[in-house]
GUKE-930332 format. One line per 2 residues: their letters; for each residue y, x, z of C-alpha. Coordinates in pm, 1 decimal. Example, Ala and Ser with C-alpha at 12.3 -4.5 7.8 and 13.67 -1.06 7.14 Angstrom:
2
as	-450.0/1230.0/780.0  -106.0/1367.0/714.0;
END
This chain:
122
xx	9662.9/-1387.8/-8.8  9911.6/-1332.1/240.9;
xx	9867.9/-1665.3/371.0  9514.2/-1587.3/514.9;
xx	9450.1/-1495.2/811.0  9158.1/-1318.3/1068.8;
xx	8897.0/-1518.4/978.6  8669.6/-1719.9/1315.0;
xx	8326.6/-1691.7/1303.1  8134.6/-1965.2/1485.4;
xx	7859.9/-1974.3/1631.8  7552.7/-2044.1/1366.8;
xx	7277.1/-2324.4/1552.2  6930.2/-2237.7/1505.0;
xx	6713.0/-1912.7/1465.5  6804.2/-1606.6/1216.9;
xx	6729.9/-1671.1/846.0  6472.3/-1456.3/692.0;
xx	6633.3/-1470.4/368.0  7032.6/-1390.2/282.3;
xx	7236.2/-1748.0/352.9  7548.3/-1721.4/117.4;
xx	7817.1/-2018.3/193.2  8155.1/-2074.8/2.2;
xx	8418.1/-2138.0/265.5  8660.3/-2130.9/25.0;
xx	8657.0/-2082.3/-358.0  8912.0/-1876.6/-529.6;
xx	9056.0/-1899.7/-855.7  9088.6/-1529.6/-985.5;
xx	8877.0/-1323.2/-1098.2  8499.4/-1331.5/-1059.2;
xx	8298.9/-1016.6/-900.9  8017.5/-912.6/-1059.4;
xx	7730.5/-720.1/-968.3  7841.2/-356.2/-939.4;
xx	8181.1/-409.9/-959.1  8470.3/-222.7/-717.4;
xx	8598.9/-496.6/-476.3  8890.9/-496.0/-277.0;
xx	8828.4/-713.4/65.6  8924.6/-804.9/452.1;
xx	8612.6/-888.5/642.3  8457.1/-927.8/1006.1;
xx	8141.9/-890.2/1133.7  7941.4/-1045.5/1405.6;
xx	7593.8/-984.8/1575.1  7417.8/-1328.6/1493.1;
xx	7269.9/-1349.8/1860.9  7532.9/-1279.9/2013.3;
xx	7858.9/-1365.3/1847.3  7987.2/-1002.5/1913.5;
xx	8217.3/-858.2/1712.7  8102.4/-536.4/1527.0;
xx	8373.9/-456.4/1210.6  8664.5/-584.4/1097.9;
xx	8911.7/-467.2/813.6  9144.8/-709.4/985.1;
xx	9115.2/-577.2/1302.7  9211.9/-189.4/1112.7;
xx	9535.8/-379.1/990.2  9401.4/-289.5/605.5;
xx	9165.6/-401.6/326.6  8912.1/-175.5/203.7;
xx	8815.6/-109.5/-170.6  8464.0/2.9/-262.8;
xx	8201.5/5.9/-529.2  7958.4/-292.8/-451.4;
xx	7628.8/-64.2/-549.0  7735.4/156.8/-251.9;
xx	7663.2/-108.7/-3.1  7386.6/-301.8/198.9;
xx	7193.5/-522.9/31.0  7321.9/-838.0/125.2;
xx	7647.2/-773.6/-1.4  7528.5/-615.3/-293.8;
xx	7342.7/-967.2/-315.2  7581.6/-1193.5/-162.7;
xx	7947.4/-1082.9/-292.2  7878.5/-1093.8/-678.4;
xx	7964.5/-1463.5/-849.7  8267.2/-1483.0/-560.9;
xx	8618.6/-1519.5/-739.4  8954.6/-1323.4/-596.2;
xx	9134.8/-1526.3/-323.0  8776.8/-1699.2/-218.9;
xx	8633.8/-1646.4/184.1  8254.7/-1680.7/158.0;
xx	7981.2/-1623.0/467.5  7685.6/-1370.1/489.5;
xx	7439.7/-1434.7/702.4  7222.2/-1114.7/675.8;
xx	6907.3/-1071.7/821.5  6775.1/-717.6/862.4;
xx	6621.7/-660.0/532.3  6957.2/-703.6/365.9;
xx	7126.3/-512.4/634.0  7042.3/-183.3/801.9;
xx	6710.7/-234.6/808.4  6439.9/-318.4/1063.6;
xx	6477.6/-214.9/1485.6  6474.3/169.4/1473.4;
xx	6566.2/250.4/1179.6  6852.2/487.6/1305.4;
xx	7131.1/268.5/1241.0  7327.7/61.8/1558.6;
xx	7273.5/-191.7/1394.7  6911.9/-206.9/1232.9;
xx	6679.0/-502.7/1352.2  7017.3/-752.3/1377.9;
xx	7067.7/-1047.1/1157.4  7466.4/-997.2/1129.1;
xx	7717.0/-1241.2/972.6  8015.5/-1198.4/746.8;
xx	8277.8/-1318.2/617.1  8466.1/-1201.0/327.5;
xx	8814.4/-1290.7/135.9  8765.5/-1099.1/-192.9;
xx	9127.9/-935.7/-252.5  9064.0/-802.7/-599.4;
xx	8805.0/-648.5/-841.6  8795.7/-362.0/-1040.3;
END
């Protein structure tokens, strides 16, 4: 995995999905998440409107590890079925994110896009 690098998110043509859009930019050959698993992963996040970064483990110089059932919806949704060493997208419209405008979190009301290299699985 060393090989990889910061992942580029372009820019997605069209209006925001209404539904979670999961794409396989790359498939790995380890071992397969599945639903409630532990996952070990690099990501970045971007603001579907605007292209603006929000996260990144890259960007923090370290993966982070965590127990899928712990997280929003669409990666609760859209991570499971990915194998270790695959990058897949997640674009994630408010109901599988944070939730609709005002819900208290920065982020609630935005469609956001991800993408993931799944490190490892627990």
């Amino acid at each position: 995995m060393a090989d990889k690098t910061k992942p580029e998110i372009d820019f997605i043509e069209g209006g925001a999905p209404s539904e979670l859009v999961i794409t396989d930019l790359e498939i790995g050959g380890g071992e397969e998440a599945n639903p409630g698993a532990s996952v070990d992963v690099h990501y970045v996040g971007v603001d579907f409107e605007t292209g603006e970064e929000f996260d990144s483990s890259w960007s923090r110089g370290e993966s982070i590890r965590f127990p899928l059932n712990g997280l929003i919806r669409g990666w609760q949704e859209g991570i499971p079925g990915m194998k270790v060493g695959g990058r897949r997208r997640l674009v994630t419209p408010p109901a599988y994110a944070y939730g609709p405008a005002g819900g208290g979190h920065r982020l609630s009301g935005r469609t956001l896009v991800f993408v993931i290299d799944l490190l490892g699985v627990e």
